[in-house]
NULUMGU-640380 format. One record per atom (N, C-alpha, C): residue number from 1; x, y, z; residue in one letter. Coordinates in steps of 0.05 Angstrom, whole numbers, plus 5000, padded with zeros to 4 digits. Example, Ala and Ser with C-alpha at 12.3 -4.5 7.8 and 13.67 -1.06 7.14 Angstrom:
[atom 1 [5264 4886 5156] A]
[atom 1 [5246 4910 5156] A]
[atom 1 [5264 4934 5156] A]
[atom 2 [5257 4955 5142] S]
[atom 2 [5273 4979 5143] S]
[atom 2 [5258 5001 5157] S]
end
This chain:
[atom 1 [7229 4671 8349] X]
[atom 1 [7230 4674 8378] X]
[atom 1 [7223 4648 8391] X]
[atom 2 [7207 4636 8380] X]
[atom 2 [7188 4605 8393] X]
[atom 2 [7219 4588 8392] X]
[atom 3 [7237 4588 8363] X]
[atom 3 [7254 4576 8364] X]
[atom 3 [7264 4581 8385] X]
[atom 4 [7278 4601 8385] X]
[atom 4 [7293 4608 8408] X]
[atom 4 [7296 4598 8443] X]
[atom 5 [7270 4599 8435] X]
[atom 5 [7260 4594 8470] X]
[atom 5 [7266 4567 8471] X]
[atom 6 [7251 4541 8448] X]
[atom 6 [7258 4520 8450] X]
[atom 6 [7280 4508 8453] X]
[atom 7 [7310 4522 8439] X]
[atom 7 [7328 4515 8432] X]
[atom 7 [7337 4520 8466] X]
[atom 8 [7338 4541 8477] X]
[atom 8 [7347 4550 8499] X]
[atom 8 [7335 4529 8526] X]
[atom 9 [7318 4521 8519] X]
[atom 9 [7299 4513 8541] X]
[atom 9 [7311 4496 8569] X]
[atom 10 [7324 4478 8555] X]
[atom 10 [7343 4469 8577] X]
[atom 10 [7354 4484 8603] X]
[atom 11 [7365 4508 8583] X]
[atom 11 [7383 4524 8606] X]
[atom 11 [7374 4535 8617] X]
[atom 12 [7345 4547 8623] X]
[atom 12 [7325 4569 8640] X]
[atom 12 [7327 4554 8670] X]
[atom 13 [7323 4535 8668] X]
[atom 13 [7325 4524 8703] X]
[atom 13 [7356 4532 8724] X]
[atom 14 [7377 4531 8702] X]
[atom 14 [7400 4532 8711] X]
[atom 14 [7404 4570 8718] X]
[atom 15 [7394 4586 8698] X]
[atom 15 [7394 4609 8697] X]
[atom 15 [7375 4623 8721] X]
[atom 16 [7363 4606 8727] X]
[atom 16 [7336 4612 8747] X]
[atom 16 [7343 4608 8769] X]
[atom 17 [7361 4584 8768] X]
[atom 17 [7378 4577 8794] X]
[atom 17 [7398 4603 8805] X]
[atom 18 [7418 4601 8785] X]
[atom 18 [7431 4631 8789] X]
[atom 18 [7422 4660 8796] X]
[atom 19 [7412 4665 8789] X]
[atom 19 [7398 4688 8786] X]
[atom 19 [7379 4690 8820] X]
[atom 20 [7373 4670 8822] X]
[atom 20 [7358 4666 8851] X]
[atom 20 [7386 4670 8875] X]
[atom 21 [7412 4657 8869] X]
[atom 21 [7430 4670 8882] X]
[atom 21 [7439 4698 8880] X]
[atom 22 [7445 4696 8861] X]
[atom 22 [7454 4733 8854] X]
[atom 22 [7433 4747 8872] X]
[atom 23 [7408 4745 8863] X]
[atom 23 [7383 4759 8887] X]
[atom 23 [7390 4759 8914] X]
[atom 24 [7394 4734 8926] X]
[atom 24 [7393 4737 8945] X]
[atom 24 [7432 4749 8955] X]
[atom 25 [7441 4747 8943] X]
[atom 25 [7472 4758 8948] X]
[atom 25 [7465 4793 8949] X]
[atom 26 [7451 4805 8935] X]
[atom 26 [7439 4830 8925] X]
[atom 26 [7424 4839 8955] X]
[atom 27 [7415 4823 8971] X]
[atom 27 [7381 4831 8987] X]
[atom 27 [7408 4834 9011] X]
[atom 28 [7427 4815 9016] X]
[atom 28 [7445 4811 9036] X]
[atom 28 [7461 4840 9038] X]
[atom 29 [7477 4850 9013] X]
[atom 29 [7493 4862 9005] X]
[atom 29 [7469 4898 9013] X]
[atom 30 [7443 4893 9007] X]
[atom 30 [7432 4915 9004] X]
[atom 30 [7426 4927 9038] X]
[atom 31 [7425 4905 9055] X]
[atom 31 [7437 4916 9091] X]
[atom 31 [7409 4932 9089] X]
[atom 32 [7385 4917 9083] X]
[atom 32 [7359 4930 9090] X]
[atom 32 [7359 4928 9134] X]
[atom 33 [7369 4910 9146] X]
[atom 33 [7367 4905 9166] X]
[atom 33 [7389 4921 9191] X]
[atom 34 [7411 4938 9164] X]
[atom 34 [7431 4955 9183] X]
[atom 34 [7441 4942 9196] X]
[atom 35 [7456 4917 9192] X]
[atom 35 [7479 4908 9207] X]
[atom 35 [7504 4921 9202] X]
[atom 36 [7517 4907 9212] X]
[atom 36 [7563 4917 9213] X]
[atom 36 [7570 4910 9193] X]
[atom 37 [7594 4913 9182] X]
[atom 37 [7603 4889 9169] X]
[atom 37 [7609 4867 9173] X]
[atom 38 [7611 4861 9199] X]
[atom 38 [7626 4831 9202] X]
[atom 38 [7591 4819 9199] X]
[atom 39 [7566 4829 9212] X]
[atom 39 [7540 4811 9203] X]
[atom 39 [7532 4813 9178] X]
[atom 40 [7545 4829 9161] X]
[atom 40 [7534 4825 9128] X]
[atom 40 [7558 4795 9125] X]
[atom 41 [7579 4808 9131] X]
[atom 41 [7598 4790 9120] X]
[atom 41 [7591 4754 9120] X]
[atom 42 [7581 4754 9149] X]
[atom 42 [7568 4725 9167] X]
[atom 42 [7544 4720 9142] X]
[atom 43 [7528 4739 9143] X]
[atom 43 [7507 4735 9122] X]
[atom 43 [7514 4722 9097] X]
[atom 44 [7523 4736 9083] X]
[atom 44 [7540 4735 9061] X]
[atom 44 [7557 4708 9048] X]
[atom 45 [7563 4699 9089] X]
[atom 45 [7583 4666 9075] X]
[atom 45 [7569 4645 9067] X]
[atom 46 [7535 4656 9082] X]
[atom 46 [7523 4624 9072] X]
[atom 46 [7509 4627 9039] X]
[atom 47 [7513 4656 9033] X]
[atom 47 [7508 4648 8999] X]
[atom 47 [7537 4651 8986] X]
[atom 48 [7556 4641 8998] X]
[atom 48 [7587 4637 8988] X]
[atom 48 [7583 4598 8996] X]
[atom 49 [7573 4597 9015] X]
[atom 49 [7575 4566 9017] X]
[atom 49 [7555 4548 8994] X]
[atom 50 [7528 4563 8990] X]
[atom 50 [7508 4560 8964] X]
[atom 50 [7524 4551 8939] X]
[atom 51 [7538 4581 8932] X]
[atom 51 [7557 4574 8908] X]
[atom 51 [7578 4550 8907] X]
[atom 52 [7580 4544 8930] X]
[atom 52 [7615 4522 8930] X]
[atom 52 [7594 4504 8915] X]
[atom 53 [7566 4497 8929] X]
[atom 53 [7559 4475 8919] X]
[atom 53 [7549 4472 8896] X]
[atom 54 [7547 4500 8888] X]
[atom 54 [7533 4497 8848] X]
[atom 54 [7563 4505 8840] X]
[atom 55 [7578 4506 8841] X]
[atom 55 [7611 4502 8838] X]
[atom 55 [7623 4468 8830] X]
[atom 56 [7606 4461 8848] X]
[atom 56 [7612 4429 8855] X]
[atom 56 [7599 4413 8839] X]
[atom 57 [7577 4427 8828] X]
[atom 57 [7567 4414 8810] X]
[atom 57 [7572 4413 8775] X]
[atom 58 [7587 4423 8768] X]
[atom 58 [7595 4438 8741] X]
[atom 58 [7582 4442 8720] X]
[atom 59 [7583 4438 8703] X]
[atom 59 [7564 4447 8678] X]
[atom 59 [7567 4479 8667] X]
[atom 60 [7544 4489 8656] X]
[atom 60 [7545 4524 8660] X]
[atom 60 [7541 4538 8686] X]
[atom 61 [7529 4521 8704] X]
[atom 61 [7521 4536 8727] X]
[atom 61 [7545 4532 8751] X]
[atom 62 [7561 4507 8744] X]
[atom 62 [7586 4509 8765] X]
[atom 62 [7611 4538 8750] X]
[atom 63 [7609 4541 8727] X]
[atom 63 [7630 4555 8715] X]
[atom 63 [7616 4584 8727] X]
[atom 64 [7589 4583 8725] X]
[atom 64 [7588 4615 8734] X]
[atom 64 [7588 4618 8764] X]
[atom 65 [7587 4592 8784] X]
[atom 65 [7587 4595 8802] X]
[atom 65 [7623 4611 8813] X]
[atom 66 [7635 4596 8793] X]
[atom 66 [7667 4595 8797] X]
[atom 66 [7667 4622 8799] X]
[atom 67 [7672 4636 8776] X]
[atom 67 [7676 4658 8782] X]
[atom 67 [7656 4678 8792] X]
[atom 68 [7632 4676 8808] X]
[atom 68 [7632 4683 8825] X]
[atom 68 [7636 4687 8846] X]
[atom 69 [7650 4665 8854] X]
[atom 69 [7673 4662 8882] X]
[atom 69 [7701 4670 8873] X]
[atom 70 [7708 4664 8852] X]
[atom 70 [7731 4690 8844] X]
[atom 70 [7724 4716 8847] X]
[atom 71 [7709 4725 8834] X]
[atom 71 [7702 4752 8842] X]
[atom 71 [7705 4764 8873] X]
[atom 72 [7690 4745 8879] X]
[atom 72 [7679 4748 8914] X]
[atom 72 [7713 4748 8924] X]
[atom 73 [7725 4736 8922] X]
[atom 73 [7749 4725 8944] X]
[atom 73 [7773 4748 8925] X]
[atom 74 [7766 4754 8898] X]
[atom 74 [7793 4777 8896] X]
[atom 74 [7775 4811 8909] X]
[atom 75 [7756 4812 8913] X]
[atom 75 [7754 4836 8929] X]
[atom 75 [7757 4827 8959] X]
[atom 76 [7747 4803 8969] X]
[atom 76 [7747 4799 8988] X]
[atom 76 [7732 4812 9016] X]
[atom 77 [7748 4816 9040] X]
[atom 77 [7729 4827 9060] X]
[atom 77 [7726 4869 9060] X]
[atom 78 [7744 4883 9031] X]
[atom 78 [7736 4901 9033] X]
[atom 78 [7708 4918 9022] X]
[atom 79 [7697 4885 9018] X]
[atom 79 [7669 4887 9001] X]
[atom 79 [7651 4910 9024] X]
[atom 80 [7658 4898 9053] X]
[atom 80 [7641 4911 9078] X]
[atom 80 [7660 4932 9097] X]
[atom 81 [7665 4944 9082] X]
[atom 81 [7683 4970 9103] X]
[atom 81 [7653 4990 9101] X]
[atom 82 [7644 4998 9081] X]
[atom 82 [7620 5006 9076] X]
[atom 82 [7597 5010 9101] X]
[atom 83 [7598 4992 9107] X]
[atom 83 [7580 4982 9128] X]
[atom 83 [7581 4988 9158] X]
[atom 84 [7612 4989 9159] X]
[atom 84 [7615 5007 9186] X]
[atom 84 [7633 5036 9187] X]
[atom 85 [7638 5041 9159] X]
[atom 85 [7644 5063 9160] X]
[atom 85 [7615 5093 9150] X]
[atom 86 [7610 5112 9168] X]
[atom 86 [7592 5121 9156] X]
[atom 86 [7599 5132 9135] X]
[atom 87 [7570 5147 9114] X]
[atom 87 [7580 5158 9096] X]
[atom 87 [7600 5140 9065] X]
[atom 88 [7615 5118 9075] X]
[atom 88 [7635 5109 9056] X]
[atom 88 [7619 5101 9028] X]
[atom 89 [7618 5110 9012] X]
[atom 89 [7602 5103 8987] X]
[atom 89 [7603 5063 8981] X]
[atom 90 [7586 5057 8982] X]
[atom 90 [7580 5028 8986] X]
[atom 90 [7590 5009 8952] X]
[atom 91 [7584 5034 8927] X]
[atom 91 [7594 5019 8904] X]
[atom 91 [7616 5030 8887] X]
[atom 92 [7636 5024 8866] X]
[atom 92 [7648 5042 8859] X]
[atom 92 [7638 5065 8840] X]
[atom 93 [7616 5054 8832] X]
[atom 93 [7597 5081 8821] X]
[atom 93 [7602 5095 8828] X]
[atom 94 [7593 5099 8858] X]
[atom 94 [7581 5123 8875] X]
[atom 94 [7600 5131 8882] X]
[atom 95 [7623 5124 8887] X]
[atom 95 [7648 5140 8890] X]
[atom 95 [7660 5165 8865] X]
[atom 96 [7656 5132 8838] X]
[atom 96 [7673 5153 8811] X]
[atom 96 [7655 5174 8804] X]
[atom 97 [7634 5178 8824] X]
[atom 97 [7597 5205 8818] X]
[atom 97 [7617 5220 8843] X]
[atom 98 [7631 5220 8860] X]
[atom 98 [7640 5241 8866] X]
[atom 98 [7671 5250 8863] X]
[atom 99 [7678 5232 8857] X]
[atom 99 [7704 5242 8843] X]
[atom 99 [7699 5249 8815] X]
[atom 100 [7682 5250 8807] X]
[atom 100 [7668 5268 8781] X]
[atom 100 [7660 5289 8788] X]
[atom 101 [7640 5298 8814] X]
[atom 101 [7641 5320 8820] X]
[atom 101 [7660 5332 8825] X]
[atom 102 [7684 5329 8833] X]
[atom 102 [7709 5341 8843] X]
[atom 102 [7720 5348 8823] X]
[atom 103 [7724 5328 8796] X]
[atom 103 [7738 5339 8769] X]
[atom 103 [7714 5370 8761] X]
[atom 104 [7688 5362 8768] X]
[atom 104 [7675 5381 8737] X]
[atom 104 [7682 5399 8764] X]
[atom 105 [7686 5410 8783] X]
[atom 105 [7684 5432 8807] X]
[atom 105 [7720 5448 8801] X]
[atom 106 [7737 5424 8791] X]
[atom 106 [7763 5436 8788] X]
[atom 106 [7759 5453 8764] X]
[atom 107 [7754 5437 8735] X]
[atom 107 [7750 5446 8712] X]
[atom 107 [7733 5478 8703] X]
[atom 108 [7715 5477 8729] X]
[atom 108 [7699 5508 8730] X]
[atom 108 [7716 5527 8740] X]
[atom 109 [7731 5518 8758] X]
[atom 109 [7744 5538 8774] X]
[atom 109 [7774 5547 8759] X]
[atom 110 [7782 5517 8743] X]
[atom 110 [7813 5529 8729] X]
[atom 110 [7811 5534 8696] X]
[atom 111 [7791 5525 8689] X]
[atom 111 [7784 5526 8660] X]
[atom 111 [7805 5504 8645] X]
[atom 112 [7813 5481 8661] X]
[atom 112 [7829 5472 8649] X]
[atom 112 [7822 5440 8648] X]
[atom 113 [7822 5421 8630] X]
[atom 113 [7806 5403 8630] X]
[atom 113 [7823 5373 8646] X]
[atom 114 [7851 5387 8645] X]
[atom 114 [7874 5362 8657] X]
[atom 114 [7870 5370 8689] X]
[atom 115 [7885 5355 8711] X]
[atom 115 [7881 5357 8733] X]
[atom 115 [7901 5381 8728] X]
[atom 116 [7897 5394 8749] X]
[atom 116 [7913 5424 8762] X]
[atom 116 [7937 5411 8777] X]
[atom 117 [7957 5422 8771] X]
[atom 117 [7978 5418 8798] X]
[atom 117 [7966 5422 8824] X]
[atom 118 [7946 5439 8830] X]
[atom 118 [7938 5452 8850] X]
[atom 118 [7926 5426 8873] X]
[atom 119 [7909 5412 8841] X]
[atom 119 [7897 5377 8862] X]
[atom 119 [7919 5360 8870] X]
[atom 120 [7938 5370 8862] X]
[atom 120 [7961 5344 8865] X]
[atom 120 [7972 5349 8896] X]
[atom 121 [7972 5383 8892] X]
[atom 121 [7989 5384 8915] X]
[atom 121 [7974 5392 8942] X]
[atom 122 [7946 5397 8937] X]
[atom 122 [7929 5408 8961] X]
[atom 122 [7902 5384 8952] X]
[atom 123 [7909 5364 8942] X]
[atom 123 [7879 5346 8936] X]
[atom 123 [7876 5328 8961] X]
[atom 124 [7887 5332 8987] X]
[atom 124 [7878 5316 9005] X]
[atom 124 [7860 5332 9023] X]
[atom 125 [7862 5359 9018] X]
[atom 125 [7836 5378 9029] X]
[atom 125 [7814 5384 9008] X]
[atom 126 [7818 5396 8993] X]
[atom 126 [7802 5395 8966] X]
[atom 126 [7781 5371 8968] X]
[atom 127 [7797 5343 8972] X]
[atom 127 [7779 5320 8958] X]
[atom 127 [7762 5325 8984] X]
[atom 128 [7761 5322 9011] X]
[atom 128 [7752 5328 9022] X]
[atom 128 [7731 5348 9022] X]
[atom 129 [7724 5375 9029] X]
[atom 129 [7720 5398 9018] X]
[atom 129 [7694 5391 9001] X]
[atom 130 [7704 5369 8978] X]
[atom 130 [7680 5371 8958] X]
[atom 130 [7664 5345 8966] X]
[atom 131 [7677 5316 8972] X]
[atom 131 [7661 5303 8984] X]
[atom 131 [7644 5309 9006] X]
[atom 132 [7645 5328 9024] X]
[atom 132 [7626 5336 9037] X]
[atom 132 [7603 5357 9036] X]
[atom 133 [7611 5369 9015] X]
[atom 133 [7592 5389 9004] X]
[atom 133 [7572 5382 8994] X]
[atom 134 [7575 5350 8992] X]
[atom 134 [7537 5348 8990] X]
[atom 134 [7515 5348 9007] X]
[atom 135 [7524 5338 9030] X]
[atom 135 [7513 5352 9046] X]
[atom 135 [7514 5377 9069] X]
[atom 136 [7505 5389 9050] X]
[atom 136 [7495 5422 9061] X]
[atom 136 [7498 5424 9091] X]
[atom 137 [7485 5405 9108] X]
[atom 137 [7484 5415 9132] X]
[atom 137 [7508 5419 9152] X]
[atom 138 [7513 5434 9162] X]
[atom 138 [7536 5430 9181] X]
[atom 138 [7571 5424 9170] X]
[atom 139 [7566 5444 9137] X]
[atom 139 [7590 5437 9130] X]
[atom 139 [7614 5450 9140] X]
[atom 140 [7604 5459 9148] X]
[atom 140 [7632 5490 9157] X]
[atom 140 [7640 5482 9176] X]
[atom 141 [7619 5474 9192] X]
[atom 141 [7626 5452 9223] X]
[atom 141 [7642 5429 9223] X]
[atom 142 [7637 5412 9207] X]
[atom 142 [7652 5392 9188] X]
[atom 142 [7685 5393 9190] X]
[atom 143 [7684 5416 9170] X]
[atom 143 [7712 5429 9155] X]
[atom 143 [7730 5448 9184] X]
[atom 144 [7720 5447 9198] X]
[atom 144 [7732 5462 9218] X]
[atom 144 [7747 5444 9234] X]
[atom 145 [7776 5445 9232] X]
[atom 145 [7792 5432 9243] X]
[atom 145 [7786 5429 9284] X]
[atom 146 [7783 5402 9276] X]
[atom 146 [7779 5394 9309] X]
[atom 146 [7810 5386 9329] X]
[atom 147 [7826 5386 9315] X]
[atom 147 [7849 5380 9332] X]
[atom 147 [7872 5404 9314] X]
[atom 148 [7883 5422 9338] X]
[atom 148 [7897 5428 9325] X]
[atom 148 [7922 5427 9313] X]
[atom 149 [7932 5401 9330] X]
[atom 149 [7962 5399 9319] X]
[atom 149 [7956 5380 9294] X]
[atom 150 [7936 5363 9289] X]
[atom 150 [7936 5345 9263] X]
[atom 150 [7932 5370 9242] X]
[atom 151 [7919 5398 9245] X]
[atom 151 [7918 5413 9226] X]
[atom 151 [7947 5427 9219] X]
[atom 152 [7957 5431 9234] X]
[atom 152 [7990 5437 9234] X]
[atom 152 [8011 5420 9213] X]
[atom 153 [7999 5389 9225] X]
[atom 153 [8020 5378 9207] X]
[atom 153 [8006 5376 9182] X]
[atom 154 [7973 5376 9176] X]
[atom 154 [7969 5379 9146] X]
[atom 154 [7983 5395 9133] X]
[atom 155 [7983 5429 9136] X]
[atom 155 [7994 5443 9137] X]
[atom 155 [8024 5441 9134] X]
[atom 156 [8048 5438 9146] X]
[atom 156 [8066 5429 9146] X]
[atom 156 [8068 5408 9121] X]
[atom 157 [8051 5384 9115] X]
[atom 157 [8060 5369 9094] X]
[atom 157 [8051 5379 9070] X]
[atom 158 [8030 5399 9071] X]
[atom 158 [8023 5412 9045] X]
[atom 158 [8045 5430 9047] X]
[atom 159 [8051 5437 9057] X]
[atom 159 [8088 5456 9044] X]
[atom 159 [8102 5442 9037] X]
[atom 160 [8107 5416 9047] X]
[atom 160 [8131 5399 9043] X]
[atom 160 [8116 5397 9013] X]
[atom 161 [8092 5382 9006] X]
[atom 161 [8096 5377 8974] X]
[atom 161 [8094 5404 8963] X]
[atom 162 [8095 5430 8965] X]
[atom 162 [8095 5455 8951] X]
[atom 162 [8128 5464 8937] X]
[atom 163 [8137 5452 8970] X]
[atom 163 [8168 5452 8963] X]
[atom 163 [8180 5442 8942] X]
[atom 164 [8164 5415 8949] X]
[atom 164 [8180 5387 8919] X]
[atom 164 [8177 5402 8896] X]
[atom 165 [8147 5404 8891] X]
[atom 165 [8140 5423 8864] X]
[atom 165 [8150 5437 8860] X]
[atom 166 [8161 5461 8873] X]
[atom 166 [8175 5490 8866] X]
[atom 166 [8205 5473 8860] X]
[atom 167 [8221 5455 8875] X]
[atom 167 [8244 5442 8861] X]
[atom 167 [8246 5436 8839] X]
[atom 168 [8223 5410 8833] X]
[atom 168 [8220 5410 8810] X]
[atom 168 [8219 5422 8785] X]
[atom 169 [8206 5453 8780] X]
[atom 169 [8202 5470 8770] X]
[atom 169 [8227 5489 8767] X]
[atom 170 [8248 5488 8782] X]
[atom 170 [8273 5497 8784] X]
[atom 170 [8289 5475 8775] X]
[atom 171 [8284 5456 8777] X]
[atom 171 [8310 5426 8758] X]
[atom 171 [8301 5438 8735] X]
[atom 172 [8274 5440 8718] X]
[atom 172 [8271 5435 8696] X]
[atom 172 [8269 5464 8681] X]
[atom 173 [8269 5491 8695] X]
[atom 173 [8284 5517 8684] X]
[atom 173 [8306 5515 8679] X]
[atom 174 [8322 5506 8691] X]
[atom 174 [8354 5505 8694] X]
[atom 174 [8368 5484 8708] X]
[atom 175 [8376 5463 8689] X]
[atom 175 [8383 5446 8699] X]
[atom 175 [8409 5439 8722] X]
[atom 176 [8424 5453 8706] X]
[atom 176 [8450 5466 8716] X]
[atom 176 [8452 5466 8742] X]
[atom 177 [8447 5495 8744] X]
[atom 177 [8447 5510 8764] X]
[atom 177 [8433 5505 8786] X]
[atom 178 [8408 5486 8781] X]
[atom 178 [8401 5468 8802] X]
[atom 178 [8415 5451 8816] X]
[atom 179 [8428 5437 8802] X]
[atom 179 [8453 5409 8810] X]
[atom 179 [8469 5417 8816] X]
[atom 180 [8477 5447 8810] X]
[atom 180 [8504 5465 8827] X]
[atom 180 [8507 5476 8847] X]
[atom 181 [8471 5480 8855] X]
[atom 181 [8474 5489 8880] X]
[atom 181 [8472 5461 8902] X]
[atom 182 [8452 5447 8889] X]
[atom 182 [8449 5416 8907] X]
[atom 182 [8484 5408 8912] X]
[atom 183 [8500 5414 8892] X]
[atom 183 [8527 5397 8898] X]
[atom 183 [8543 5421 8921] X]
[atom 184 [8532 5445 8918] X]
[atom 184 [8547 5459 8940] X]
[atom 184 [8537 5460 8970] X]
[atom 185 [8506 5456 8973] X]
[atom 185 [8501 5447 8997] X]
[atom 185 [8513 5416 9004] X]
[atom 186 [8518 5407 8991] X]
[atom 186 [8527 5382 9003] X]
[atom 186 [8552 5385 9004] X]
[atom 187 [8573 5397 8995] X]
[atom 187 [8594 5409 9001] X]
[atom 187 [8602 5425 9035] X]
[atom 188 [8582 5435 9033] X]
[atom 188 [8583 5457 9063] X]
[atom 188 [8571 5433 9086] X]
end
């Protein structure tokens, strides 16, 4: 282990260096102070301007700087939607923790371990539905359609994909007779 340390020793300053950014990219990112996104974002550029310059410097600590500004710049500014959207789950963790609840909630209810046609064709209420069911309070209130014509056309476009499906399911009973009737409405 003594080896180790000695052999390494060099690089602890550089690692110390990094790591002191990451921290502070972490403390910015963690919105202890409840800003927007555009003031995390503001926050945020001057430890993006930090990195250009241990970027600038190269070695191991410009290469990790690099792609940490790769990183940074291919997610880009939807790093902070989070921030002014309430509720929006801030990591993708915390999202794929409720779209996990939504699979194990389907799987109880259909006994079936693949998604249901049912999520395909009604999963824009559903996903809903279950993302809010964590919190208990005021869910019914929630779920209670506040406008009624946007509920209409949900409604309306959940038939329209019920329709597709039931076509579908008729192409592939009978091929035929599907394409015979499609060629006679277009006939008339």
């Amino acid at each position: 282990m003594q080896r180790g340390l000695e052999t390494t020793a060099s690089l602890w300053p550089e690692i110390r260096e990094a790591y002191m950014w990451v921290h502070q990219a972490a403390r910015i990112l963690s919105n202890d102070e409840h800003l927007d996104g555009t003031g995390v974002w503001s926050s945020y550029q001057k430890v993006l301007v930090g990195m250009r310059s241990l970027q600038a410097r190269g070695g191991w600590l410009g290469g990790v700087a690099r792609t940490f500004l790769n990183v940074t710049a291919n997610y880009g500014e939807g790093l902070f939607h989070c921030y002014d959207v309430p509720d929006l789950p801030a990591t993708n963790n915390d999202l794929e923790r409720r779209f996990g609840t939504l699979r194990y909630h389907e799987r109880r209810c259909s006994g079936r371990r693949a998604v249901s046609g049912g999520l395909v064709l009604r999963g824009a209420v559903r996903v809903i539905a279950v993302l809010n069911a964590e919190r208990l309070d005021d869910v019914a209130e929630k779920l209670r359609p506040k406008d009624c014509e946007a509920w209409r056309d949900l409604r309306q476009e959940l038939e329209r994909r019920a329709e597709t499906r039931r076509a579908q399911r008729r192409f592939r009973h009978d091929p035929a007779a599907y394409l015979a009737r499609l060629e006679q409405q277009l006939l008339n």
